[in-house]
N, C-alpha and C positions, 0 to 999 in steps of 0.2 A: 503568530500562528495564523494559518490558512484559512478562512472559511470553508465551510461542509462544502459549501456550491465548487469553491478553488481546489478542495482534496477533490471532490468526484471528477472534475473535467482532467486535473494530472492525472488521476488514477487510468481512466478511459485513454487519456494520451499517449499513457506508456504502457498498457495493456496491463495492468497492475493487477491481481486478483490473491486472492487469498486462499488456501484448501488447508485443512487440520491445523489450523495453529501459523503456516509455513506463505512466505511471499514467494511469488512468481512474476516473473517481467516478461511477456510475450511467451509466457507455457512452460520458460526456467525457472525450475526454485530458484530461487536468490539466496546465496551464502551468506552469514551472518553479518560478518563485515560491512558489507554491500549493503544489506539489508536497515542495520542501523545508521550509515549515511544518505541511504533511501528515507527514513523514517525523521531525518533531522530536515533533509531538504522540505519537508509536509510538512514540519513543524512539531514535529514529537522527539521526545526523549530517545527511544529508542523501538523498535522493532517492534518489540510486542505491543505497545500502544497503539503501531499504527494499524496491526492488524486486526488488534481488538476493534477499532474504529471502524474500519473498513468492513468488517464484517457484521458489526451494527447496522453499521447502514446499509446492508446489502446492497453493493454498489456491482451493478452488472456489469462489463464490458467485456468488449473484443474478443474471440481468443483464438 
């Protein structure tokens, strides 16, 4: 698994952000699929972990 510091710099990298529950990569939702190989490459189980995370940490970037 990734360090917080390794998730925030990917997350800002690929413009990653979180709203209602839902990932977005550069301002797209992210479909499920996508979302959960997004969430493995971070090092989580799946989708909802990583957004739970992300959204913990209110990690600001790009948009």
């Amino acid at each position: 698994m990734l360090t917080d510091q390794e998730i925030d710099k990917l997350a800002n990298k690929y413009h990653i952000t979180t709203k209602n529950g839902l990932l977005y990569c550069y301002g797209d939702q992210v479909d499920l699929p996508l979302a959960d190989n997004l969430a493995r490459t971070f090092g989580f189980d799946y989708a909802e972990r990583l957004v739970k995370h992300l959204e913990k940490r209110e990690v600001i970037v790009c948009e």
